[in-house]
C-alpha positions as CSV (number, residue, x, y, z in Angstrom):
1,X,31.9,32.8,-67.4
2,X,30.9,29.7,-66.0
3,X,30.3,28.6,-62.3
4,X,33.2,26.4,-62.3
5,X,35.2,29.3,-62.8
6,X,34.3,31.1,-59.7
7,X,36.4,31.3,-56.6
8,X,35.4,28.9,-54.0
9,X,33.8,30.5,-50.3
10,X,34.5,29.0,-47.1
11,X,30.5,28.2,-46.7
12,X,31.3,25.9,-50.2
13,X,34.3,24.0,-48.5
14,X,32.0,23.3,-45.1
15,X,29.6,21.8,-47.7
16,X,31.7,19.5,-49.2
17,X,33.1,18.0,-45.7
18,X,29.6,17.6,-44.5
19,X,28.6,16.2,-48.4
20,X,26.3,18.6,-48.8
21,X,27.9,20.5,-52.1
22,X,25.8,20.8,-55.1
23,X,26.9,18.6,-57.3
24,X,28.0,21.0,-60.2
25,X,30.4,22.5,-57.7
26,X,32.4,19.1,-56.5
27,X,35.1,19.5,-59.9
28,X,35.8,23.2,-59.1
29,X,36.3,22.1,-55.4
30,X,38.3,19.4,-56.0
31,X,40.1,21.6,-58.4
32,X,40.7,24.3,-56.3
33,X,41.9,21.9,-53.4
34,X,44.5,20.4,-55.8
35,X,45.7,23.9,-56.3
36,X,45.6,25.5,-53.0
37,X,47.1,23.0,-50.0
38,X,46.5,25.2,-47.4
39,X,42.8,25.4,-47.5
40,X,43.3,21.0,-48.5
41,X,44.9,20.2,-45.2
42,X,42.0,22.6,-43.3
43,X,39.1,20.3,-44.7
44,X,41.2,17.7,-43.4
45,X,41.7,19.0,-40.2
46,X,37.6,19.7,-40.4
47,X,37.0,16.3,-41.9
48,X,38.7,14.6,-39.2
49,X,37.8,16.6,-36.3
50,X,33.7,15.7,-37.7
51,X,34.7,11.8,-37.7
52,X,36.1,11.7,-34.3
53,X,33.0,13.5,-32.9
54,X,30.6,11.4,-35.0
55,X,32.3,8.4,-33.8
56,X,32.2,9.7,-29.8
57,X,28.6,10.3,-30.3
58,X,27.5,7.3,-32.6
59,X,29.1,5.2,-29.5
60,X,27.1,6.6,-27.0
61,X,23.9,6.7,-29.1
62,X,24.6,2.5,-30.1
63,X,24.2,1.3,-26.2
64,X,21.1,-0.5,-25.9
65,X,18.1,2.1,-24.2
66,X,17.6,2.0,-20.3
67,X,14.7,-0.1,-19.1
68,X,12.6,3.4,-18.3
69,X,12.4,4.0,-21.8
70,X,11.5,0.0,-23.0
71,X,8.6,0.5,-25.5
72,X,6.7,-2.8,-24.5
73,X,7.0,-2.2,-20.7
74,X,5.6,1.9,-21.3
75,X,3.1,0.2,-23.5
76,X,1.2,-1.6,-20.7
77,X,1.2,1.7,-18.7
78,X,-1.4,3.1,-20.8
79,X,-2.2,6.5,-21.6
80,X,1.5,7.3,-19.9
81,X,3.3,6.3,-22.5
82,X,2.3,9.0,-25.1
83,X,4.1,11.2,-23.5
84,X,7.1,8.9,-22.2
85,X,7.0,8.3,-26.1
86,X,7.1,12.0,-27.3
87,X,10.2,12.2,-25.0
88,X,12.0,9.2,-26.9
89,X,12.1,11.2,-29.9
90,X,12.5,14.2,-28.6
91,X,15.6,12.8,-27.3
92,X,16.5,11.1,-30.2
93,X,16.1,14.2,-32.3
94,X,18.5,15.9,-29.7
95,X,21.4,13.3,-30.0
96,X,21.3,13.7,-33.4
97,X,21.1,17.6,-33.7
98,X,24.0,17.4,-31.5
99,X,26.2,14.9,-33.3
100,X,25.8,17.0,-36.0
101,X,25.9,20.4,-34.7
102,X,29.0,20.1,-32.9
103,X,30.8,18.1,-35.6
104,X,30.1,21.1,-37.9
105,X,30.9,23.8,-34.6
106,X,34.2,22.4,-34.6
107,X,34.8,22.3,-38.6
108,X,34.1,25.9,-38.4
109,X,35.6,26.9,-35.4
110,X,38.2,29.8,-36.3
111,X,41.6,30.3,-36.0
112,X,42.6,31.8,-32.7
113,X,44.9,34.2,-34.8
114,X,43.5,35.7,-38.5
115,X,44.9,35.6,-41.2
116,X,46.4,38.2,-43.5
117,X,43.2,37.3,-45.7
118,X,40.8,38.0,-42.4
119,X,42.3,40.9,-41.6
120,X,42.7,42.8,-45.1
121,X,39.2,41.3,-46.0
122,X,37.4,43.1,-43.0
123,X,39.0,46.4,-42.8
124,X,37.6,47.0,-46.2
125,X,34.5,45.9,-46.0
126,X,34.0,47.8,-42.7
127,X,35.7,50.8,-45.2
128,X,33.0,49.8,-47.9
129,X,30.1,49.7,-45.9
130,X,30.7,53.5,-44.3
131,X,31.4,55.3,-47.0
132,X,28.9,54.0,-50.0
133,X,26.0,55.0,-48.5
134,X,27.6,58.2,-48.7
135,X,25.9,60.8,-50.9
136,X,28.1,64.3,-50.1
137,X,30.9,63.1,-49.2
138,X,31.9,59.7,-50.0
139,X,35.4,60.4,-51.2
140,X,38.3,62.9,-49.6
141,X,39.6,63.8,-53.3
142,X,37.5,63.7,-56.9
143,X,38.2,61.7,-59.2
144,X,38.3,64.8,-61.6
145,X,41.6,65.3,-59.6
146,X,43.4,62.1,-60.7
147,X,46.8,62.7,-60.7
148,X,46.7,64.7,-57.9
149,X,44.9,61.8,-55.6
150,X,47.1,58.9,-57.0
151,X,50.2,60.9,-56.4
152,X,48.9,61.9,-52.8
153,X,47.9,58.4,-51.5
154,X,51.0,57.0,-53.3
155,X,53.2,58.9,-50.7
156,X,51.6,58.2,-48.2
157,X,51.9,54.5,-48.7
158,X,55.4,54.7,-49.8
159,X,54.4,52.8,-53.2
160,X,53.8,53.5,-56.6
161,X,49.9,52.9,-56.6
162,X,48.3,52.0,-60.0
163,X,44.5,53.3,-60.3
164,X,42.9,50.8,-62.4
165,X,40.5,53.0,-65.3
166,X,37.2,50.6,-65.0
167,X,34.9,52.9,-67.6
168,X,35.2,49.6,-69.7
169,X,33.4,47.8,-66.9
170,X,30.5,50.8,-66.8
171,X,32.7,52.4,-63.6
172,X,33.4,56.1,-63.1
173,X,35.8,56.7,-60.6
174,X,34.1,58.5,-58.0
175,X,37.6,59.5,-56.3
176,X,39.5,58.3,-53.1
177,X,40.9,58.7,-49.6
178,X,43.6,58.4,-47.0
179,X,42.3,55.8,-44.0
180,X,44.1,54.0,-41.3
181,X,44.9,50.1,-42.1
182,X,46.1,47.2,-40.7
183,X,49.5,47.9,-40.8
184,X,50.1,52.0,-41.5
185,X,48.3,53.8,-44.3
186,X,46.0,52.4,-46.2
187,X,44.5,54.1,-49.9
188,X,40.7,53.8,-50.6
189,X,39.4,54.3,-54.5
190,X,35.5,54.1,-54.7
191,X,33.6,53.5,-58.3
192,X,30.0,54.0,-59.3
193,X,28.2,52.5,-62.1
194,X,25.8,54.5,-63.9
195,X,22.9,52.9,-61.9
196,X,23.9,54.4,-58.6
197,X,25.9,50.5,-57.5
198,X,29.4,51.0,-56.0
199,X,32.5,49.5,-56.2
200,X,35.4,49.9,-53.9
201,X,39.4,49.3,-54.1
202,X,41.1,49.4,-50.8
203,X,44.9,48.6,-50.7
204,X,48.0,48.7,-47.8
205,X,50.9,47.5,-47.2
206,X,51.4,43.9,-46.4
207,X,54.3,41.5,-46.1
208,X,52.1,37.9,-46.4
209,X,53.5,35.7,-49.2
210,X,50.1,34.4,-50.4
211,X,48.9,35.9,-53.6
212,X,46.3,34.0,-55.0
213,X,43.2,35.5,-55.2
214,X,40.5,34.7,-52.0
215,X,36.6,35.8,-51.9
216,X,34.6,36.5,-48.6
217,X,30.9,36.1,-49.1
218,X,28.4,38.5,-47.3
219,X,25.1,40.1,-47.1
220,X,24.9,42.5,-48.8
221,X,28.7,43.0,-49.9
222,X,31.2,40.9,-51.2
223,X,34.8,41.0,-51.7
224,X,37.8,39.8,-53.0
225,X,41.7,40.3,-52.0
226,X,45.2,39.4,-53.4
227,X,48.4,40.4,-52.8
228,X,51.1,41.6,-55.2
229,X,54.4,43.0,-55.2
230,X,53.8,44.1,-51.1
231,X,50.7,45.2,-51.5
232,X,47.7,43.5,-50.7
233,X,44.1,44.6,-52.8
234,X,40.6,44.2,-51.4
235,X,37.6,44.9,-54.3
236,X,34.1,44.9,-52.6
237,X,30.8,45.5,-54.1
238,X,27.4,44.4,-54.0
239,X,27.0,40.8,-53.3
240,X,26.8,39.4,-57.1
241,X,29.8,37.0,-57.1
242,X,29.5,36.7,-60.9
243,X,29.4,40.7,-61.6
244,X,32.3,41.4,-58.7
245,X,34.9,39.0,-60.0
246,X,34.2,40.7,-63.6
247,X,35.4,44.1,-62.3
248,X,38.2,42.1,-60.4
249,X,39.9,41.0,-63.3
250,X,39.3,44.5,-65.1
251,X,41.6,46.3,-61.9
252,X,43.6,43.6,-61.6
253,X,44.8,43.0,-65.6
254,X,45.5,47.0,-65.5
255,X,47.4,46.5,-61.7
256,X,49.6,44.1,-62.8
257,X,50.0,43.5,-66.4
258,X,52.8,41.0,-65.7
259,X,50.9,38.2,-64.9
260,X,47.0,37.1,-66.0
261,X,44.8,36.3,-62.7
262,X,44.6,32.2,-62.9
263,X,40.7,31.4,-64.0
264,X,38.7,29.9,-60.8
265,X,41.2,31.9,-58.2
């Protein structure tokens, strides 16, 4: 797999409004733009909220210097002026940190109300982070009793859950649990690899139409979420983009063999 065919993170759209994006990432942007317009018309909004500051500030910062601060007149003053000078560019440094630090403060201001995306996303890392550092009891039922914890969580979601089977990927299913989510019940399935690294399915109910696949970066875990048939899926593990999205499309080909995932989503 390629790096163009990687999801694209929030921190990667920020880059390419402030021109900052690497430039073997700017086709996969543009790509995914083309595809998704909801996150096109946010870098507009973030693009045109950057101008109109830059322009506010680029005013202010074009008007001609007041006479305290003319370099020939503090030159004559001697010594005094090294330090009248120091202040100049501290000052100028200043303006500019501004200009640029509020331009980006209001790109990436968030949205007074989350999204379904936010919301999923952040329950299960918060589920992720408690429970694999877990070494007695990191799960409520073994996965030795499959059909028995499938069944069980299935019920209690009022939906046919389908346990993806990830020993292809190097996963043993460590087993699973019942836990509170963002809009009733909420199933948890936790994998381990055979060098001790642990993967995590966490699924609920949910009633947002979007279901294309989204990632959300972090330090040290990762995840990625999509919704399908009213359910929406959350995969987290360690923060390895490249080795996360493989075992995403491993659970999600055996979830849903109706459809492929679309490559880059």
């Amino acid at each position: 797999m390629t790096d163009r065919d990687l999801p694209v993170t929030t921190d990667e759209l920020h880059a390419y409004v402030d021109g900052v994006l690497p430039t073997d990432r700017l086709n996969a942007v543009e790509s995914w733009l083309a595809a998704h317009p909801d996150d096109a018309a946010r870098v507009a909004e973030w693009r045109a909220q950057a101008n109109a500051i830059r322009a506010h500030y680029e005013t202010a910062a074009a008007e001609p210097l007041p006479e305290r601060f003319d370099i020939e007149r503090l030159a004559r003053r001697g010594r005094a002026w090294r330090g009248v000078a120091a202040a100049a560019i501290v000052m100028a440094f200043v303006v500019g940190g501004i200009v640029g630090w509020m331009a980006h403060g209001a790109s990436a201001a968030p949205n007074t109300k989350p999204t379904n995306f936010e919301i999923f996303s952040a329950e299960a890392l918060d589920a992720h982070k408690l429970y694999v550092v877990e070494v007695r009891h990191p799960v409520e039922v073994s996965g030795d009793e499959r059909t028995h914890l499938v069944q069980w969580l299935s019920k209690r979601l009022d939906n046919e859950l389908r346990v993806p089977d990830l020993e292809s990927s190097g996963l043993k299913l460590v087993g699973g649990r019942l836990l509170p989510g963002p809009s009733g019940a909420s199933a948890f399935f936790m994998y381990e690899a055979a060098s001790g690294e642990r993967f995590t399915l966490y699924c609920a109910q949910s009633s947002s139409p979007e279901s294309g696949m989204r990632y959300r970066e972090g330090e040290p875990f990762s995840s990625f979420y999509w919704v399908d048939h009213g359910l929406g899926y959350v995969v987290s593990g360690p923060n390895d983009r490249k080795r996360l999205w493989a075992v995403v499309k491993a659970a999600y080909d055996q979830i849903d063999k109706t459809r492929a995932p679309k490559t880059g989503e």
